[in-house]
Every structure is written in C-alpha cells, then in structure tokens.
C-alpha positions in Angstrom: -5.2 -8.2 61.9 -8.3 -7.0 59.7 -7.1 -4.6 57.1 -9.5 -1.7 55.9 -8.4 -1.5 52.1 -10.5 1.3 50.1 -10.2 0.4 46.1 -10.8 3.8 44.0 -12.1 2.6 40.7 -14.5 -0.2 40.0 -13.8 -0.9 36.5 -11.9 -4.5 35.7 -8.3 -4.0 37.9 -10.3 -2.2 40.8 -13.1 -5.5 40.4 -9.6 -7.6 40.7 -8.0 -6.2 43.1 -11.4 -5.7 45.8 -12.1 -9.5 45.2 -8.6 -10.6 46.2 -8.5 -8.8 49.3 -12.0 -9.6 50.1 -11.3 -12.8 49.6 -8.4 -13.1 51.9 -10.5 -11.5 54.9 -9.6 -8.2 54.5 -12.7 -5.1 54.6 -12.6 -3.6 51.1 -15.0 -0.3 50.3 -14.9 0.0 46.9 -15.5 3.4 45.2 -16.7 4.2 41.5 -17.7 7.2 40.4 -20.7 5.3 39.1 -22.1 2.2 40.3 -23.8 1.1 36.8 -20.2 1.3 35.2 -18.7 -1.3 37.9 -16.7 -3.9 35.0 -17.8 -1.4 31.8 -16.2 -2.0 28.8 -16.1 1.3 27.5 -14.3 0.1 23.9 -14.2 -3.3 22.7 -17.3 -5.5 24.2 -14.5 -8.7 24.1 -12.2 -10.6 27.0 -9.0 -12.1 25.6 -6.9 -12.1 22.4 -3.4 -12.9 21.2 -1.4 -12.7 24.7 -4.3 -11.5 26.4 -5.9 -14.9 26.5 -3.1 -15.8 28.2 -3.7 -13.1 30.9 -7.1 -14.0 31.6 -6.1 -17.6 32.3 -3.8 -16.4 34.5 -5.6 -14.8 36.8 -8.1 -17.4 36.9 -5.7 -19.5 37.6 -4.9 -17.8 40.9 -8.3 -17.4 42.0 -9.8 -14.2 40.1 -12.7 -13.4 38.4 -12.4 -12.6 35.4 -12.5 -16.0 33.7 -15.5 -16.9 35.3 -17.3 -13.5 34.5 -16.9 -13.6 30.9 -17.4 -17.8 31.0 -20.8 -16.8 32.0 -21.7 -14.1 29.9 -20.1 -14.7 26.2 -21.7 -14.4 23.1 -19.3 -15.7 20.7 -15.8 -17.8 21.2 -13.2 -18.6 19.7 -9.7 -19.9 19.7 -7.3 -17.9 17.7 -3.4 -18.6 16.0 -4.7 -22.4 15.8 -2.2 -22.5 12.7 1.1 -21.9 14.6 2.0 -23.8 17.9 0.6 -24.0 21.0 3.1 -21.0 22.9 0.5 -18.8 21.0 -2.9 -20.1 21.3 -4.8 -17.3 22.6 -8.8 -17.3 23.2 -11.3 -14.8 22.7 -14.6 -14.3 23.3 -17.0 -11.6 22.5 -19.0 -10.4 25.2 -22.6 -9.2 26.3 -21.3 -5.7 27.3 -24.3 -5.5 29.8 -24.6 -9.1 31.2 -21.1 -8.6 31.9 -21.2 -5.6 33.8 -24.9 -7.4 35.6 -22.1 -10.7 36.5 -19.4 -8.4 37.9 -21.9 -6.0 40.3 -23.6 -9.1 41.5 -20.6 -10.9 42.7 -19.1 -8.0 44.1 -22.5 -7.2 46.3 -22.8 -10.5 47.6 -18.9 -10.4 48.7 -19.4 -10.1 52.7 -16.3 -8.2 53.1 -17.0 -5.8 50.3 -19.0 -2.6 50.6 -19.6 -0.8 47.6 -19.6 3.1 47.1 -20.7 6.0 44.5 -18.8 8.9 44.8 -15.0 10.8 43.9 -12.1 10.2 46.0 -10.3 13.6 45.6 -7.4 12.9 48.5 -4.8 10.2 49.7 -3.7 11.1 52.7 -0.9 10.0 54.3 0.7 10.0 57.9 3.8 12.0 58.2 5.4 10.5 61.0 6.2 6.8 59.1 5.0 8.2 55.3 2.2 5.5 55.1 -1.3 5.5 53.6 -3.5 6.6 56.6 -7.2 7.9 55.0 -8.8 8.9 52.0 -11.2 12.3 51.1 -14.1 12.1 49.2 -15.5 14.9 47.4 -18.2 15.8 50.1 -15.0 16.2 51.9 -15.0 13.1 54.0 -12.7 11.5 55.8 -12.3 7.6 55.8 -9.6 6.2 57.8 -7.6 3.1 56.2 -4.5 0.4 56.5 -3.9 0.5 52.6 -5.1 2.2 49.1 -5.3 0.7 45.7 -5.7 3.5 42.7 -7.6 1.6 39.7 -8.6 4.6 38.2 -8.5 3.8 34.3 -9.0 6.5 32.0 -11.0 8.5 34.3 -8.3 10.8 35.9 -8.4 14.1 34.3 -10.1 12.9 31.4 -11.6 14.6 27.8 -12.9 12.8 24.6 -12.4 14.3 22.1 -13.0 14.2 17.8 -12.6 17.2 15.8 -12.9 20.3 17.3 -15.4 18.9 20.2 -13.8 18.0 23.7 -15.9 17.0 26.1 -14.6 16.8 29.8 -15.7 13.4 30.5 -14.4 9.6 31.0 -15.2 7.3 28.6 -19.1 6.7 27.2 -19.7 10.1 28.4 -19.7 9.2 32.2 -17.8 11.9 34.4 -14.8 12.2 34.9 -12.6 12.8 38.2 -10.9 16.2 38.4 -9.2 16.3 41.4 -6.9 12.8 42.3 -3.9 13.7 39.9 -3.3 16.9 42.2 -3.4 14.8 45.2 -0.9 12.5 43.6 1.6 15.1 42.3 2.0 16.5 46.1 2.6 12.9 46.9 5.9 13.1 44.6 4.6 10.9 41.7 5.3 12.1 38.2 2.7 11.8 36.0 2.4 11.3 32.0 -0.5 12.0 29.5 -1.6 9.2 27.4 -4.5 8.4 24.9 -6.6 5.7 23.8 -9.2 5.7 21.5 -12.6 4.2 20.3 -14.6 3.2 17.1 -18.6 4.8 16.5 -21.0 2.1 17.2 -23.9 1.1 14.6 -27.3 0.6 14.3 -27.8 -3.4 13.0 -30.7 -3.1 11.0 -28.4 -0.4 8.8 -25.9 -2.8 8.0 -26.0 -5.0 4.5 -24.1 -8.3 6.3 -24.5 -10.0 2.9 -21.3 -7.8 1.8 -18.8 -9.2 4.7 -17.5 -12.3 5.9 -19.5 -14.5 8.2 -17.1 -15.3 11.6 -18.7 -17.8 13.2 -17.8 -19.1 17.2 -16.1 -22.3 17.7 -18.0 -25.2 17.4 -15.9 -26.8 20.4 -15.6 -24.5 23.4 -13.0 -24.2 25.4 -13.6 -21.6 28.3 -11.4 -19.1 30.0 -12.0 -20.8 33.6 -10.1 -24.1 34.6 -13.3 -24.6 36.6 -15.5 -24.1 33.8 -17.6 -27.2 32.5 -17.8 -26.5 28.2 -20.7 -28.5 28.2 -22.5 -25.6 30.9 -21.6 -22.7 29.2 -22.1 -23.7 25.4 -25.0 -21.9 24.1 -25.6 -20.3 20.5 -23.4 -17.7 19.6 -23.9 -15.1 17.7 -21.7 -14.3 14.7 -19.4 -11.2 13.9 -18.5 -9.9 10.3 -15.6 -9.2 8.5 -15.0 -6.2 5.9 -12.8 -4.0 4.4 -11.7 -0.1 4.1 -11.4 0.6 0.5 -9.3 3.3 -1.4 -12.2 5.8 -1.1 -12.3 5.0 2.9 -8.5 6.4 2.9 -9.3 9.3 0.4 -11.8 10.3 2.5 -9.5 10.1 5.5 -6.6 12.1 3.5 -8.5 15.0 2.5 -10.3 15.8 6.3 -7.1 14.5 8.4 -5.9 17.7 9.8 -9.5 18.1 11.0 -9.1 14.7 12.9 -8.4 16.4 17.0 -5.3 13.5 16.5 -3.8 15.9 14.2 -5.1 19.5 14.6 -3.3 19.7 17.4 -5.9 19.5 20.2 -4.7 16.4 21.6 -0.4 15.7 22.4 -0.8 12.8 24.7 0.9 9.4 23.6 -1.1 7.2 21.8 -1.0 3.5 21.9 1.2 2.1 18.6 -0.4 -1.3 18.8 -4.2 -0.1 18.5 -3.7 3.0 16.1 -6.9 5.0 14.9 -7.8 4.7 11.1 -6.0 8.1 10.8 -3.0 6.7 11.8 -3.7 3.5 9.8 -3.5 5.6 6.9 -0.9 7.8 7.2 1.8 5.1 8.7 0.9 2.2 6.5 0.1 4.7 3.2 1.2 1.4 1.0 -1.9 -1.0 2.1 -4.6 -0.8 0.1 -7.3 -2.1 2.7 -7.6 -2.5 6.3 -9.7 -5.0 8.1 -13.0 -4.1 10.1 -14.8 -5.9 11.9 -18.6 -5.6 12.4 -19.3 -7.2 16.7 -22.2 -7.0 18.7 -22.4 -5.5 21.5 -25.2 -7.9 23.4 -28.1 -9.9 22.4 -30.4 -7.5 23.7 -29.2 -4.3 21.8 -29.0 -3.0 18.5 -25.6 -1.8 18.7 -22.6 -2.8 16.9 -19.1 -2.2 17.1 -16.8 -1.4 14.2 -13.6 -2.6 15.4 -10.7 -1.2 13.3 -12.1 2.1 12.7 -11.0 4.1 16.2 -11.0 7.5 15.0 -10.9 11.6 16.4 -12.5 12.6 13.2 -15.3 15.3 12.9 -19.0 13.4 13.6 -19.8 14.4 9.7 -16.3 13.3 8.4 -17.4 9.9 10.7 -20.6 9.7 8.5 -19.0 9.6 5.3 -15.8 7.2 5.9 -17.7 4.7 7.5 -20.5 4.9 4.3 -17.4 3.9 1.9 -17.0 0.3 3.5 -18.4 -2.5 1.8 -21.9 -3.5 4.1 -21.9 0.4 5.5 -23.0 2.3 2.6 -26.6 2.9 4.7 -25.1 2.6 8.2 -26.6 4.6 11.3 -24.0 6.0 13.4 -25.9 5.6 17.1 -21.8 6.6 19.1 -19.7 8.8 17.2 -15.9 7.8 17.3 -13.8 9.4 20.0 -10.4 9.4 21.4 -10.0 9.8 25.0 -6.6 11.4 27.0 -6.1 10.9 30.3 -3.4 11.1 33.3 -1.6 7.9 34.7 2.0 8.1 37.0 5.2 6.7 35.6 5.1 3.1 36.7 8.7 3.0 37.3 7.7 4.1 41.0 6.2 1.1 42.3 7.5 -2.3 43.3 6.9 -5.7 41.4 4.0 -5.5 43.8 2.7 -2.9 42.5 3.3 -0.8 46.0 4.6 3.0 45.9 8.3 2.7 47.0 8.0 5.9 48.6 4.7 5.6 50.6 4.1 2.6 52.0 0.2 0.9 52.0 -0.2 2.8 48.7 -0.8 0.7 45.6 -1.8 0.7 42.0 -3.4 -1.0 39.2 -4.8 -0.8 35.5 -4.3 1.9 33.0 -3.7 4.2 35.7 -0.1 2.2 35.6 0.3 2.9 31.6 -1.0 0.4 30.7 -4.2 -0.6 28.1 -6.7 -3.1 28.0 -9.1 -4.6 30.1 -7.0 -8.3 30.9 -3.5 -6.5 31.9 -5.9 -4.2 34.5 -7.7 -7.6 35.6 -4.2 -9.0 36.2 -2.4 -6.0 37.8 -6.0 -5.9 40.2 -5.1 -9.4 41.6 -1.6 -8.7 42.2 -2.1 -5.6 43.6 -5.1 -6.7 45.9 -3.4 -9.6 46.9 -0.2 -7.6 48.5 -2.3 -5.4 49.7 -3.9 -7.8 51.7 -0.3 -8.5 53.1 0.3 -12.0 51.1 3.6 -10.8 49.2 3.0 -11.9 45.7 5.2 -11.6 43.1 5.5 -13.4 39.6 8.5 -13.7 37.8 8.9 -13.2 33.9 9.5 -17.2 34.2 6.6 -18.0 35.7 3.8 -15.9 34.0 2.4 -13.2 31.5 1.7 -11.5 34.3 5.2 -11.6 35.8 6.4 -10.3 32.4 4.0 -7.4 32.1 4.2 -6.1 35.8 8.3 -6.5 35.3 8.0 -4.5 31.9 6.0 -1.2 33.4 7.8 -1.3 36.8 11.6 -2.0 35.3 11.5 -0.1 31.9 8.2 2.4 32.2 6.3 2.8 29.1 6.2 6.0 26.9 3.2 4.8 25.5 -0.2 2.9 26.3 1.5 -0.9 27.2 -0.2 -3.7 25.5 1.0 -7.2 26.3 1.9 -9.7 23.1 3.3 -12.7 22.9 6.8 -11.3 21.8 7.1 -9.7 24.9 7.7 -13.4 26.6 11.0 -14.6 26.7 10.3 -18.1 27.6 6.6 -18.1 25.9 7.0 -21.8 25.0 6.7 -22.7 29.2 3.7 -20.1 29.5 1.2 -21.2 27.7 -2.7 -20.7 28.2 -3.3 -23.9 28.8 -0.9 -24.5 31.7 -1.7 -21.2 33.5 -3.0 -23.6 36.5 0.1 -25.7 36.8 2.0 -22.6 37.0 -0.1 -20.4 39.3 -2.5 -22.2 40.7 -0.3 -23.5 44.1 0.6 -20.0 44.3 -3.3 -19.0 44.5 -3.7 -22.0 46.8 -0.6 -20.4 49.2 -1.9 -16.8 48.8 -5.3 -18.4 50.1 -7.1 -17.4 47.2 -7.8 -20.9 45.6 -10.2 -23.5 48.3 -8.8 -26.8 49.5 -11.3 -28.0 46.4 -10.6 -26.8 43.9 -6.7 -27.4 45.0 -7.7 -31.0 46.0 -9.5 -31.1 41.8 -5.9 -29.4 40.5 -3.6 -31.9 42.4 -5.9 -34.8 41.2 -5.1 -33.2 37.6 -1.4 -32.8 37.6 -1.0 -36.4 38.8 -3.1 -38.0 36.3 -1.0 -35.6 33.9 2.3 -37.3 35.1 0.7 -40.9 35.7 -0.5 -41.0 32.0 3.1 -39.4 30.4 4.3 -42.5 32.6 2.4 -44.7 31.2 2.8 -44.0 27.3 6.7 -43.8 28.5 6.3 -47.6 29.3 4.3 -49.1 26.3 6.4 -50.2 23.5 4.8 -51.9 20.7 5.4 -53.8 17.3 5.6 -52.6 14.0 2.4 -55.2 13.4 0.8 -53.0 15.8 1.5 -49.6 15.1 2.4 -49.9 11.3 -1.2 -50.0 10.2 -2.6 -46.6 12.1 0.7 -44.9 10.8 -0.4 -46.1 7.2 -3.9 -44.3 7.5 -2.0 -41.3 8.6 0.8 -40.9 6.0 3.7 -41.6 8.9 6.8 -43.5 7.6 6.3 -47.4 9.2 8.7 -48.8 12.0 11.4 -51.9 11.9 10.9 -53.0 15.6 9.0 -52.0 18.5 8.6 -48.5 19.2 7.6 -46.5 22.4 3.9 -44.6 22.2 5.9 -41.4 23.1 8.1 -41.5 20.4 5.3 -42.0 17.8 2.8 -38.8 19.9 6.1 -36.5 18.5 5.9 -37.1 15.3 4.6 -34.2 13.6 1.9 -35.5 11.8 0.9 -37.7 14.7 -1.0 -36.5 18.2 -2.0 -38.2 21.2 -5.3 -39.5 19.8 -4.2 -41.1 17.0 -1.4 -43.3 19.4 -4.1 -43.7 22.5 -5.9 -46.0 20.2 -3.4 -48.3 19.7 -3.7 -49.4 23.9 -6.9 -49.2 26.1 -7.8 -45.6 26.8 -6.3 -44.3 30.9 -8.9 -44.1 33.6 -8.6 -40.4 34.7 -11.2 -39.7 38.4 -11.7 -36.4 37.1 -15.0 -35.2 35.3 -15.2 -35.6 31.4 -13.8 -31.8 30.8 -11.2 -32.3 32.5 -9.4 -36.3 31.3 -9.8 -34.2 27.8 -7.5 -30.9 29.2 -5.2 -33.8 30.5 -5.1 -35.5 27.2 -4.4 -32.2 25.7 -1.5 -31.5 28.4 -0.2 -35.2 27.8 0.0 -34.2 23.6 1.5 -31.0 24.3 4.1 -31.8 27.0 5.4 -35.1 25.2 5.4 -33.3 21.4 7.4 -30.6 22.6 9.8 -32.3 25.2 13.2 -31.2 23.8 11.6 -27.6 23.4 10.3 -27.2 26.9 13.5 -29.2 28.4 15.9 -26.3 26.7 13.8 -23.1 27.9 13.2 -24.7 31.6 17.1 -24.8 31.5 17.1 -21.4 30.3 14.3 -20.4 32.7 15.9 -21.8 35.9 19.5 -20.1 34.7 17.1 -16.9 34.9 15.9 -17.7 38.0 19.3 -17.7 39.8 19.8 -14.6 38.7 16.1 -13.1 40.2 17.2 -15.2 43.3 20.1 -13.1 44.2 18.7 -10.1 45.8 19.8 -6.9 46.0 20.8 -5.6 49.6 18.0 -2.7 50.1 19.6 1.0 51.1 22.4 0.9 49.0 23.9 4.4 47.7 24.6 3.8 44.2 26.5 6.9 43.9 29.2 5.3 46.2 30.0 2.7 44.2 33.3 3.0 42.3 33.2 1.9 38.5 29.3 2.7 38.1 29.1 4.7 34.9 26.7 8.0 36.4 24.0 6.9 34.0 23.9 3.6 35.4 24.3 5.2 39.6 21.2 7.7 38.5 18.9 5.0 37.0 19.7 2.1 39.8 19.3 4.6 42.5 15.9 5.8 41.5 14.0 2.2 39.8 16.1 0.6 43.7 15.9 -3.1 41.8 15.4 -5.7 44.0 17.7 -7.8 42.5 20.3 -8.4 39.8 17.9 -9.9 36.8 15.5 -6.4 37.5 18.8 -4.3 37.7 19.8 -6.0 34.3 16.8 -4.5 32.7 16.7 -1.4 33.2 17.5 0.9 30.4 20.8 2.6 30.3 22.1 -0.1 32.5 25.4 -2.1 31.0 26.9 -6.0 31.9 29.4 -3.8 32.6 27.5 -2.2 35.6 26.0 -5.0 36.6 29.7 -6.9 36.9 30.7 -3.5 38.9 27.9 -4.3 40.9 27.9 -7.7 41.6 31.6 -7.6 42.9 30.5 -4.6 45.3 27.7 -6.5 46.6 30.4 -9.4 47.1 32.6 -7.3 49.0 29.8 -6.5 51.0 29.4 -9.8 52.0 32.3 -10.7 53.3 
C-alpha cells in the first residue's frame, strides 16, 4: 500500500528523510517554511569533518544524497587526521553554500513522488481511537490527511537570535521562525528542552589582508564523499581557506565587554553545545591559551562573503567590530553578518525508538536537531533512517555496524543535555567503521531497504570480490629474499632469510601495498580506474591491520549477542523483584528493546541487568 508521508522541514534531515521514502514509492509532501532555504547551511558553508566524514559516507552508502550533493558542488577538499591511522580519517570539503542549496532543490523537484510545499505546519493530529498519526494543520488552517509524519524542524521551532541586548524572533539567517508546532507537541506528551547554537559574522573579502594567515590549500588527490563518485569528474580548482590567530588583545577585548555578550547577561539559559563553544566561552574556559585558531572560508565562488570559523559569538555588533579588528589579516575587515547565537526548542530524544518513531504515537517520527542533536551530517543521517522506517522498511543500525547506529543509540538510550555532536571517541569499535568501508558495511542494507539499484549493487558486489580475490592472492605468493631484499633496501625495511609471503611484508609499518604489488604483476580488477585504486586501498588497510580488526570483530560479534537478545515488549518493570526503583523507573519509561540498549541506559547497574535477565528467563520457561 502507498503511504502519504508529509516531511515538515526541508533543511538536510527533512531532504534525507523525503528522498528515502520517495525513493521507496511512498508520496512525500514536503513542507519548508521557505522554499529558497531547502538544504541551507545557515553556519558553516562545509559537509564532513572528524567523525562526520564518516556520517556522510554512511548515508551514501545506503542510498542518500548527501554525498552526491556536496560531490557536485565543493569548492575546496580535503582529507583530515592523515597523521594517525585510518579508524580516523575523516574528509571535508568546503562548500558553495548556494550551489548546494541549487543541487538539493533540483533533485528534490524532479523526485516523481515528491511534492514540495511553502508554508507552517502548526498541528499533528492524531486519531484517538488507535493513537496514530492521522493529518497534519497548516497555518491557513488546513487539513491534510496522512499514514505517517516526520518532524525535521532544525532550529526553527520557537526560535530567537540573539547578541547583546538584540533578540530577534527569527530562525537562522533571519528567515522566520515557526511559532506554533512545540504547543502541538507538548499536548501530544513530549517533553521538550531548550538548546542553543551559535554562529560566526561573515566578511567582506576585499577587507581582508590574506598575506597575514596561513594559505590551506585542497588536496591535490581527491577523494569524494560518494562511492559512486568518479575523482577524475569532480576535480576542479579549489579555492583556498586561511588560517589565523586570536591574539591577547582579541581576549582583552572579549574580557572587558563579556557580560554584554546575550551568553552571559542573562538573556539566553538554553544549553549550549560544549564541542563548538563561542569565543566568549573560548576565553573564559580555556583562560590559559594564549591564541585560538580562526579560520578565514568562503562561502561560494560567486560571493564576497567569508566565514570566520572559530569566532561564534552573542557579542554586541560594535563589540563584534572591534574583536574581530585585533586578529592578524582583520585589522580593516567589513562585517557584512553580525555574529549571533540562536536558541531553539527540540523534545527529549529518549522518547523515540532506534527508529527514530515516537513510542507513544505510532506513524510519528523525527529527525535532525529537532532530536538534540547539531550539525548538518548527523540530521542527513537521522533523515534516512527516519524516512526509510517511515516508509515501513524497519531499519535499524547497530553501534557495531555504523556511526550512525552509534549516534541514533546515544540520543535515543542516554538523551543529551546538550547540543549532540558525533566524534570519533564516541565509537567503541571505530577501528571496523571506518570511512572508507561505509559501503561494505551498509550498502547490502541499502540494497535490502531498496534504496540502492541492482547496479550499483551489481558494481559493489563486483568490488568486494575483487577485494577478497586480491587478499587471496598476495596470501598465496611467497617469494625469495633475492626478490624482495632489494625493494626493502630502498625502503629502510630489515632484509629476509628465506622466502616470505607479500602479506607479511604489506604489515610492516614502514611498508604498504604499493611498495609489495611491485614485486609480482599488478591484479586485473573489471571495475573502472577509481575504483581497482579504493580496492587497493581496502587490500592495504585490511591486511596491515589484520590482528586489530580480527580482535574488535570478536569484540563486535560478543556485542552483537547481546543486541540479539530482545527484550519481551509490555513488561512492568515495577513487578520485577530485585530491580533497584531507579533502575524499574528508567527501564519502564526508555522500554529498551533489548539487553545491550537496557545496559546503557544511565542509572542502570550489571546488577539490574542480571535481575533482569534471569526474569526474562523465567519467563521463558
């Protein structure tokens, strides 16, 4: 049966989470409270980062958009934590805000099963006889009938930006804002918290003395965000960001307006996000560092505008005009967008499912920072998730399995009391999810979700068997220490006694799959150029860190057993003898699914869990 799903947000989890549905057959109308900020990127004009990168890939890998979108519209890449080990890679690229924003709209308008609409959705209405999603109200007051909702509402809901004593009751870039959902949401029963977020002024170029900074250039050798993306299509010239410094004066400055600052006047008491802090909060948490980076990014090759990342800030617009005029290169700068932070209302993510549905009203689903979370890759990745079990094909990642598993697992189990940022840290078994293995890990799930086309599934098997064909291969070759002895001479690699096998020279840590391939005819891989190289890559990485990757798939698999055994649904925690009553409160209102989710949740003992496992036990017999 044809779903009608109505998405109510358009920015990049509402984008997600339209597309997925769309995708799978389902009719999607998709509302934004403007249709020229479908995709905006109201702070940081950039897709990816450390963890994000990962994110990106991810949903790519399952058949989003994302990837693609900012494949096709970057001005500037690059790879970063190149000097630690692979678990961390993490790409970036710097995007043309507008182009972007041009990419997303189109694809969405030529989506058959997608209409787009302007307008506020003020009311989710519900049916009372089986508590399910039944229509929505717009703010003209109509009705529109429906099978499901998705909420990717951002930073719009009840929004105000605000720096020294101005508010203005807006959403972010000065767009409206929408006044009316949260009270629709609080008579559904959700609890709702009050967070913040933040953004730096933007520059004029021609005010800016570049000669002062650092020149950060792209990477010479691209690697996109797409699996499907051919390097040697999207290279182009990139443009190049700067890098400079706050001085002492820059925190003097800072010091002697702070309390003017709407971040500590006492205008704003929502939560802030601690991994993206303003420069106030720069300076007063971390009053021993003498400098703090900024960096000077463009905001498109067809605009003026810069972006000072580092410098997020609720000061007064003249207190603005003076701290930025104490960094080295800013001395003349033109402020064209003052600095602002932004507060907003999201729910307490602790009342949905790992598939991101409402546990108490079924069809109802949500996505983005309306969950508590920040940034434009965990709303991308929450959209697809969301959309996809919307669409009825029941998927859920595990915190083995994906960034994304780990990040929907985190907000759902454990809440957030603050703006959620994903990191590497977060990962427990980071090693196995890499960014470059994102399609071997959730790309047959795309495929069974029907998200990824017998094609591209066809190109991916192709891929994973020339992956295991050519670790085969190198398992089989042994050769002399006449043979090898001389390449390990040129590379400063202690010589062998007797024949030695090509996988046991591609671990050595000086040594990489290159340097070893030349020692035996190169493999013929039937996949396009691109791609033998990201199988060479995958052959380097898989054999170097074998013993690694063998331990945490142990480790991941022991998890797994303990995700597997489900949790029978309806049970009265209260009942069950031996619960302490913090543990009885918290399992009976987070209702895990099963015992590894119950094991995280805060305030939750082994002890409990023991109590509970023995219950469920008796249960079964």
């Amino acid at each position: 049966m044809i779903k009608h799903i109505i998405v109510i947000g358009a920015g990049h989890a509402g984008c997600e989470a339209a597309l997925a549905a769309a995708r799978l057959g389902q009719r999607v109308t998709l509302f934004a409270l403007n249709l020229d900020s479908i995709a905006l990127m109201p702070c940081n004009p950039c897709i990816g980062g450390s963890a994000k990168g990962h994110l990106v890939r991810e949903v790519d890998a399952l058949g989003g958009q994302m990837g693609k979108a900012i494949d096709a519209t970057f001005i500037q890449s690059r790879m970063l934590n190149t000097a630690k080990g692979p678990a961390v890679y993490s790409l970036r690229a710097q995007a043309d805000k507008k182009q972007y924003m041009a990419y997303m709209k189109t694809v969405l308008e030529n989506e058959p099963n997608i209409s787009l609409r302007e307008g506020e959705v003020v009311e989710i209405i519900t049916s009372e006889s089986d508590n399910a999603v039944n229509a929505i109200k717009t703010e003209s007051g109509m009705i529109i009938h429906c099978d499901a909702v998705i909420v990717c509402t951002g930073t719009y809901l009840n929004a105000r930006c605000l720096y020294g004593e101005t508010i203005n009751h807006t959403g972010p870039n000065g767009l409206r804002n929408a006044t009316h959902l949260s009270t629709s949401l609080k008579n559904l029963g959700f609890i709702l918290q009050r967070f913040k977020t933040g953004t730096p002024a933007r520059i004029h170029a021609r005010s800016v003395d570049f000669s002062k900074m650092v020149v950060q250039h792209g990477d010479e050798k691209l690697v996109p965000f797409s699996f499907e993306t051919d390097p040697a299509v999207a290279k182009r010239n990139q443009v190049p960001c700067h890098l400079t410094y706050t001085t002492p004066k820059t925190h003097e400055r800072i010091q002697a307006s702070i309390n003017r600052s709407a971040m500590y006047s006492g205008l704003i008491d929502a939560t802030g996000t601690r991994y993206c802090p303003s420069i106030e909060d720069k300076i007063v948490r971390f009053a021993e560092r003498e400098r703090h980076q900024v960096f000077i990014e463009p905001e498109g090759l067809n605009t003026s505008e810069m972006y000072v990342q580092g410098m997020s800030s609720a000061l007064p617009e003249d207190v603005q005009h003076e701290v930025y005029r104490t960094i080295p290169g800013l001395e003349n700068c033109e402020i064209m967008r003052v600095a602002y932070a932004i507060e907003y209302d999201c729910i307490d993510p602790t009342q949905l499912t790992l598939g991101l549905e409402a546990k108490h009203i079924r069809g109802l689903f949500f996505a983005g920072q309306i969950n508590g979370s920040s940034g434009y890759e965990e709303a991308a990745a929450q959209g697809i998730v969301a959309g996809l079990n919307a669409a009825g094909a029941d998927m859920t990642i595990g915190r083995a399995d994906g960034y994304i598993g780990v990040l929907i697992d985190d907000l759902v189990t454990k809440g957030t009391s603050e703006p959620y940022r994903m990191m590497t840290s977060r990962a427990e078994y980071r090693l196995l999810l890499r960014q470059d293995n994102a399609d071997l890990r959730l790309t047959p799930k795309g495929y069974a979700a029907g998200l990824i086309s017998e094609e591209r599934n066809d190109t991916f098997l192709k891929k994973s068997q020339a992956i295991e064909a050519e670790k085969a291969r190198l398992q089989k070759i042994i050769l002399s220490p006449e043979k090898v002895n001389p390449m390990l001479e040129t590379k400063n690699s202690t010589p062998v006694k007797s024949g030695v096998r090509l996988t046991e020279l591609i671990k050595r840590p000086e040594l990489t799959y290159w340097d070893v391939i030349t020692l035996t005819d190169n493999p013929h891989i039937d996949l396009p150029d691109f791609m033998v190289e990201t199988v060479q890559a995958q052959v380097n990485i898989q054999i170097k860190y074998e013993g690694y990757i063998a331990m945490q798939l142990a480790q991941a698999e022991a998890f797994r057993k303990t995700e597997n055994r489900k949790i029978p649904l309806g049970i009265d925690y209260e009942k069950i003898k031996g619960l302490r009553i913090e543990a009885r409160q918290k399992l009976n209102a987070l209702r895990p699914v099963n015992f590894g989710q119950a094991s995280r949740i805060t305030g939750v003992s082994p002890a409990d869990i023991s109590v509970l496992m023995v219950y469920i036990k008796s249960l079964e017999q």
